[in-house]
N, CA, C and O atoms as CSV, one atom per row, in Angstrom:
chain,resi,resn,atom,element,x,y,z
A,1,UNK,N,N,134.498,133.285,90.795
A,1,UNK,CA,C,134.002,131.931,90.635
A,1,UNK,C,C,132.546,131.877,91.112
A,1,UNK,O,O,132.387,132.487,92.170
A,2,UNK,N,N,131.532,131.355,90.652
A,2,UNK,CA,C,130.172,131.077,90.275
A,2,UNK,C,C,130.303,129.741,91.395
A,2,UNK,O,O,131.198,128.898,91.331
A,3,UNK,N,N,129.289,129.760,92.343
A,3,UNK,CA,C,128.838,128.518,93.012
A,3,UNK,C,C,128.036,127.991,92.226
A,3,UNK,O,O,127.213,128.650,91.591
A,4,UNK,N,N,128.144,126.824,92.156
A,4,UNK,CA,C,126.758,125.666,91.567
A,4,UNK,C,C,125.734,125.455,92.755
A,4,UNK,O,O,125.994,124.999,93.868
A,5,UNK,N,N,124.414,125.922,92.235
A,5,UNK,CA,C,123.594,125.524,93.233
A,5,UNK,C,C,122.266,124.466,92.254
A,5,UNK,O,O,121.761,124.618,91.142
A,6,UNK,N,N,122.065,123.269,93.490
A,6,UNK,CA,C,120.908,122.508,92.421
A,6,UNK,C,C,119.791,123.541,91.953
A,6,UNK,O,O,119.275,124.596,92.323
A,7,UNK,N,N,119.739,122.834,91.166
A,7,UNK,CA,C,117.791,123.176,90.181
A,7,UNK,C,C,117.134,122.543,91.281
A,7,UNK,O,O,117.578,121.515,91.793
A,8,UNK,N,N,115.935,123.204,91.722
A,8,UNK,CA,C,114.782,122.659,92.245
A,8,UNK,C,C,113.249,123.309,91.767
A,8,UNK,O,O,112.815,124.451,91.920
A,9,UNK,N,N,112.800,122.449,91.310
A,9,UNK,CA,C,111.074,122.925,90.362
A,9,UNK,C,C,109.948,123.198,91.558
A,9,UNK,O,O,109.762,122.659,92.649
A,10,UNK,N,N,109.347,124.175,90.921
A,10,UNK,CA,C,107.922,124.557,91.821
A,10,UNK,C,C,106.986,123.206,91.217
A,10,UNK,O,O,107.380,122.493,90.294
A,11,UNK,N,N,106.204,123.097,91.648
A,11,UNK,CA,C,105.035,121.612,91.423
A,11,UNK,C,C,104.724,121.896,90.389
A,11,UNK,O,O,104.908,120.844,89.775
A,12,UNK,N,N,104.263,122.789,89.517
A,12,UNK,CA,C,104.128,122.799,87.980
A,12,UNK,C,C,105.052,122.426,87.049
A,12,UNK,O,O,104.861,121.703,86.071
A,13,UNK,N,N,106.438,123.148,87.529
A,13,UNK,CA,C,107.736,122.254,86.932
A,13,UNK,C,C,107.830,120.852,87.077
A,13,UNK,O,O,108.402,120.204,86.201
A,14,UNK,N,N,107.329,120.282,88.097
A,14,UNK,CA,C,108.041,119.349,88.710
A,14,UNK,C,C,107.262,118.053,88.181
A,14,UNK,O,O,107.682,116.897,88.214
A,15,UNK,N,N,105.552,118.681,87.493
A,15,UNK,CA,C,104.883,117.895,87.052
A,15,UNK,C,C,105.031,117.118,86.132
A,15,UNK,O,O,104.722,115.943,85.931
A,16,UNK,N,N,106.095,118.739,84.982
A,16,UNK,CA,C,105.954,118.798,83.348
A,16,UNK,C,C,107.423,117.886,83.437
A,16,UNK,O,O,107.689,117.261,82.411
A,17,UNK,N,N,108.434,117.760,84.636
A,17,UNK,CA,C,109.563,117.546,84.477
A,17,UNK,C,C,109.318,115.940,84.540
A,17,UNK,O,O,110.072,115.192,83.917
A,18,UNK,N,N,108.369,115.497,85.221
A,18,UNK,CA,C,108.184,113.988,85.330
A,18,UNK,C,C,107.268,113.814,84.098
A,18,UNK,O,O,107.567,112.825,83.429
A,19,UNK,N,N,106.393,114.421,83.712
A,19,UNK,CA,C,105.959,113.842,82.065
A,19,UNK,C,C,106.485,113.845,80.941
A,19,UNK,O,O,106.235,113.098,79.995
A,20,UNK,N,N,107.377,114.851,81.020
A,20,UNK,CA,C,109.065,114.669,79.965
A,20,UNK,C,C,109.421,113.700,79.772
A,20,UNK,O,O,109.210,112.976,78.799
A,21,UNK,N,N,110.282,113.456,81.069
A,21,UNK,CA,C,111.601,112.494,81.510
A,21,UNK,C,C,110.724,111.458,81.618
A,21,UNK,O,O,111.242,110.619,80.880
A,22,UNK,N,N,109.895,111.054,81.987
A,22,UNK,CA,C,109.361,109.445,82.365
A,22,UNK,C,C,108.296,108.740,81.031
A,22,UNK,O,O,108.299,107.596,80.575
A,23,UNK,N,N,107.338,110.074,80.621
A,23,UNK,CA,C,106.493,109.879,80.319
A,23,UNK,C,C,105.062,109.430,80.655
A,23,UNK,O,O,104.171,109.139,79.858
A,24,UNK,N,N,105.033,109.434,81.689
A,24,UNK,CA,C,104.260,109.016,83.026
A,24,UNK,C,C,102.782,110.048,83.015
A,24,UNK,O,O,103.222,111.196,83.064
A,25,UNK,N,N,101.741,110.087,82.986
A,25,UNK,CA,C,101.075,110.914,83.843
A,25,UNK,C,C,101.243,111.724,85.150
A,25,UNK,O,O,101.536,111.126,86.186
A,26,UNK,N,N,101.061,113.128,85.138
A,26,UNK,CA,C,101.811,113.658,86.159
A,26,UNK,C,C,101.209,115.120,86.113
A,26,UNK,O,O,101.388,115.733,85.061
A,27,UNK,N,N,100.384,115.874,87.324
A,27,UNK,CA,C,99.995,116.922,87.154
A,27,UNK,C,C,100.220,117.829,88.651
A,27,UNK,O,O,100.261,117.474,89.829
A,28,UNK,N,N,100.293,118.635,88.238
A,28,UNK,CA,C,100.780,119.809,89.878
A,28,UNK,C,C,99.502,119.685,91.119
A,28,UNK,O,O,99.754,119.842,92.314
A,29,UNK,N,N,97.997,119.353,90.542
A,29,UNK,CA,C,97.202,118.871,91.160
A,29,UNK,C,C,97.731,117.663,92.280
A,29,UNK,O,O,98.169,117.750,93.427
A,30,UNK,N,N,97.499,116.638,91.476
A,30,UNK,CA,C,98.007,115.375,92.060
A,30,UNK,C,C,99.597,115.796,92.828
A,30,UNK,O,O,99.715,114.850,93.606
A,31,UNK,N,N,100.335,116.316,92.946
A,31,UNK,CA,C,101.660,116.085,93.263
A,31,UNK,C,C,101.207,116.889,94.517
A,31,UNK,O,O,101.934,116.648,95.480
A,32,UNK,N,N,100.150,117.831,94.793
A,32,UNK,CA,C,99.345,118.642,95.811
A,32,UNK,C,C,99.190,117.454,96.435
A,32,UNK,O,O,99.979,117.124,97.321
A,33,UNK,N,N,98.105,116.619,96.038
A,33,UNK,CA,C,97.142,116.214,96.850
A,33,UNK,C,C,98.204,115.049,97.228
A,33,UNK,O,O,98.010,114.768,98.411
A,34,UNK,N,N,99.036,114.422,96.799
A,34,UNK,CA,C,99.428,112.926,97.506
A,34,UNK,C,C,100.885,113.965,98.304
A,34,UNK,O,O,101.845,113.305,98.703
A,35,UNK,N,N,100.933,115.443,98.466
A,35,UNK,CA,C,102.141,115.889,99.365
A,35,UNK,C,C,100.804,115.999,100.804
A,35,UNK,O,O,101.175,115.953,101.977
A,36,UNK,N,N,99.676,116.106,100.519
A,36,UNK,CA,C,99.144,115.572,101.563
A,36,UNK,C,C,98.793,113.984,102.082
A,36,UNK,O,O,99.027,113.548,103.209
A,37,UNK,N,N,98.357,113.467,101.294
A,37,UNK,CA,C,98.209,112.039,101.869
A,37,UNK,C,C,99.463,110.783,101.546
A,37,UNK,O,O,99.251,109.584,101.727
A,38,UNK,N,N,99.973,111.004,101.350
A,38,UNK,CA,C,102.041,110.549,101.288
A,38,UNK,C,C,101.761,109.544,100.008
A,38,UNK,O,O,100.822,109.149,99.317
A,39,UNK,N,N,102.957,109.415,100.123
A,39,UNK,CA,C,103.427,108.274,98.735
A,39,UNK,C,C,103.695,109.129,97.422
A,39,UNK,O,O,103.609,108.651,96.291
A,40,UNK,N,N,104.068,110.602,97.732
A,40,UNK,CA,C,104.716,111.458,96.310
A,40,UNK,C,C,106.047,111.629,97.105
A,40,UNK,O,O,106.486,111.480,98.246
A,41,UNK,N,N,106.580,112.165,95.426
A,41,UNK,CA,C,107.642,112.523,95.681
A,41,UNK,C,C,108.553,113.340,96.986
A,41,UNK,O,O,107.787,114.129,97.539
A,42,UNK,N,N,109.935,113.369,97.612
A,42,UNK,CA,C,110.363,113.858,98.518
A,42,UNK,C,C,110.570,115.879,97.910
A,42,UNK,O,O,111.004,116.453,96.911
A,43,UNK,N,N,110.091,116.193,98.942
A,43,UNK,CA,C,109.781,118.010,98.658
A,43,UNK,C,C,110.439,118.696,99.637
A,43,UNK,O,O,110.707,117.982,100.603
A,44,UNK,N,N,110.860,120.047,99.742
A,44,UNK,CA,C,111.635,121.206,100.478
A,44,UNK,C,C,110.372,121.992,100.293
A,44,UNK,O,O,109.601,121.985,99.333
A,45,UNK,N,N,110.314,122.759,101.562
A,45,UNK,CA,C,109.763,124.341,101.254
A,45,UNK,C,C,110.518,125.394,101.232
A,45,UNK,O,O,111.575,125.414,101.861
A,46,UNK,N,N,110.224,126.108,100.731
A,46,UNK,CA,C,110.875,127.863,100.750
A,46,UNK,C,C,109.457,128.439,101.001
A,46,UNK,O,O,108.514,128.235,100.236
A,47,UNK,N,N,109.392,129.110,102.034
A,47,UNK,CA,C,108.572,129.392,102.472
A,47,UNK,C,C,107.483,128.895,102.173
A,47,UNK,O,O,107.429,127.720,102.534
A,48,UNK,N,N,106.261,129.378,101.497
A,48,UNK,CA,C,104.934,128.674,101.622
A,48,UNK,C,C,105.005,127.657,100.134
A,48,UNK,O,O,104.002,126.986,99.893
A,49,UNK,N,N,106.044,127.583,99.296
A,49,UNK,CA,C,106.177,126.883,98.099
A,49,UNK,C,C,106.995,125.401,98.243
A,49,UNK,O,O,108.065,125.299,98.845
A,50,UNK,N,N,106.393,124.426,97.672
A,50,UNK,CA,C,107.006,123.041,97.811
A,50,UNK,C,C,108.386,123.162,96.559
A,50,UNK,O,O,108.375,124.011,95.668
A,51,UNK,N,N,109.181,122.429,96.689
A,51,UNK,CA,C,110.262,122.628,95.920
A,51,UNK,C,C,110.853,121.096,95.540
A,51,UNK,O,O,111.479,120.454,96.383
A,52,UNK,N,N,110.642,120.672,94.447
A,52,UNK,CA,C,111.425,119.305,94.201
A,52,UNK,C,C,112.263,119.353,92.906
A,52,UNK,O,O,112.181,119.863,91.788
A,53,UNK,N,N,113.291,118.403,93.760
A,53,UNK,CA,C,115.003,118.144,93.223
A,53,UNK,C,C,115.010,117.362,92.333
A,53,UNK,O,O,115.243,116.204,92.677
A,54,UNK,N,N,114.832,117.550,91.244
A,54,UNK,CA,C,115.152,116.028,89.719
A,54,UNK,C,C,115.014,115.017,90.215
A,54,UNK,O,O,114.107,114.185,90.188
A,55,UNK,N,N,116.571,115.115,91.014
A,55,UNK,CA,C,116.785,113.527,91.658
A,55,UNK,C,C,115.906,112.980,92.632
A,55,UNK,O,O,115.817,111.752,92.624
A,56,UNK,N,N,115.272,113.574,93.424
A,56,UNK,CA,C,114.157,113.399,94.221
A,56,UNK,C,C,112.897,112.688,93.328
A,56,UNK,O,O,112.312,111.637,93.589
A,57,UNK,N,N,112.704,113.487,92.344
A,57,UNK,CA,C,111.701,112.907,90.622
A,57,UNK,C,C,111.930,111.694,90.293
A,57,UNK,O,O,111.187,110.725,90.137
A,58,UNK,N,N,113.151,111.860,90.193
A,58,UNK,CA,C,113.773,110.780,89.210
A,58,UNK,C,C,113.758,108.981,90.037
A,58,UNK,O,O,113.621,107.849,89.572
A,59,UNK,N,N,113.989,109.563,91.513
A,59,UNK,CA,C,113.802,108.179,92.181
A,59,UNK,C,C,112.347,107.682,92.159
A,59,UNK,O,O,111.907,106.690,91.578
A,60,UNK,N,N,111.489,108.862,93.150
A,60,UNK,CA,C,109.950,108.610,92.614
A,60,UNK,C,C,109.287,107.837,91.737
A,60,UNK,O,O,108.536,106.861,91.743
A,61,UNK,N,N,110.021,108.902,90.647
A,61,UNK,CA,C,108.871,108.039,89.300
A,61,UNK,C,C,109.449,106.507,88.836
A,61,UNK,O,O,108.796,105.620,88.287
A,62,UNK,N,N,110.919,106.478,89.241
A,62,UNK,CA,C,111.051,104.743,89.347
A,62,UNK,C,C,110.812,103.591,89.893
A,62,UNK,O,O,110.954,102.424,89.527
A,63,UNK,N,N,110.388,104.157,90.923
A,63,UNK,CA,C,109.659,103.656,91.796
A,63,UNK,C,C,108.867,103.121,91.725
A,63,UNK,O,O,108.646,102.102,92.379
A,64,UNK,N,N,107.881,103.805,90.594
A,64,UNK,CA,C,106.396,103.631,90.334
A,64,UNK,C,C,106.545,102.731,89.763
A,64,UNK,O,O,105.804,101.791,90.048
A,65,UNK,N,N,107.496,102.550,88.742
A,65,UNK,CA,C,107.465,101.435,87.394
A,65,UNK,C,C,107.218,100.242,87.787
A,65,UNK,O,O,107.945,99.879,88.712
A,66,UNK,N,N,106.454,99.487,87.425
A,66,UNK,CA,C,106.111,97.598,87.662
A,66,UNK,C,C,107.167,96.740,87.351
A,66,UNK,O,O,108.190,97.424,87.327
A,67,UNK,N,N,107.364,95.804,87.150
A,67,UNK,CA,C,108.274,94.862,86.696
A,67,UNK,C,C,107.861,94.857,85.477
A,67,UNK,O,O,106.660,95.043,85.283
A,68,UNK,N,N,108.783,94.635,84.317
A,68,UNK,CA,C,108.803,94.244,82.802
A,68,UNK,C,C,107.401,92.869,82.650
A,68,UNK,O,O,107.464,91.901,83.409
A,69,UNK,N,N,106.351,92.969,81.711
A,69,UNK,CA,C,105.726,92.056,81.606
A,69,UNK,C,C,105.752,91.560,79.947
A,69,UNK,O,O,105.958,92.307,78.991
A,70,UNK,N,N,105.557,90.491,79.911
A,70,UNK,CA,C,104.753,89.862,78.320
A,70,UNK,C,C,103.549,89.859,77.723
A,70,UNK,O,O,103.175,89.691,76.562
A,71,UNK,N,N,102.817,90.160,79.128
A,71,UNK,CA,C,101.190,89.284,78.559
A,71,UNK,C,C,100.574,90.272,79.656
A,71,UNK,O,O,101.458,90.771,80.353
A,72,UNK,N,N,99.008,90.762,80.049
A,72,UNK,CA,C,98.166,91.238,80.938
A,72,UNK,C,C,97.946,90.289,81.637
A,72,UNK,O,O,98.183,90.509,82.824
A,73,UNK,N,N,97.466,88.974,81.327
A,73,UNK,CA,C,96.597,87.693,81.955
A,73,UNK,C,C,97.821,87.031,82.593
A,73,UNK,O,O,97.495,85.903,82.962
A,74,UNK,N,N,99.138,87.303,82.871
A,74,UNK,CA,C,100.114,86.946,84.313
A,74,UNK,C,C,100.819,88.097,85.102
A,74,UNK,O,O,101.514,89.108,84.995
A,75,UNK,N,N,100.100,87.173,86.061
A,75,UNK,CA,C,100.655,88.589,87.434
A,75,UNK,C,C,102.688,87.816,87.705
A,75,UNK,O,O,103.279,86.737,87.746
A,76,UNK,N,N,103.001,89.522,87.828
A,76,UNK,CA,C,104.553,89.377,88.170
A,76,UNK,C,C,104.815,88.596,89.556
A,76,UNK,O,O,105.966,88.408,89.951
């Protein structure tokens, strides 16, 4: 019997996996620079490599989303 172990993406994966799935802008750069100044996604290391979990992605980038609008000229 085969253990299931999660998928977890190196930051290049993890970029292409949030511009897939979301459609969002999203680059291994940026996912660098805000794992230094906070407000990205939740990350693991394995040794000197950051490692992120879908689901870790998947909350993130919902996160980001605004409220549903009609118009530019009214704020939510």
């Amino acid at each position: 019997m085969t253990a299931s172990f999660p998928r977890y993406f190196r930051r290049a994966e993890a970029a292409h996996y949030v511009r897939d799935s979301w459609g969002m802008p999203c680059s291994s750069k940026w996912l660098a620079k805000l794992a230094v100044v906070g407000g990205g996604p939740v990350y693991r290391k394995a040794g000197r490599f950051p490692l992120y979990a879908p689901a870790d992605l998947d909350q993130w980038a919902s996160s980001r989303l605004g409220t549903p609008r009609r118009s530019t000229s009214v704020e939510a």
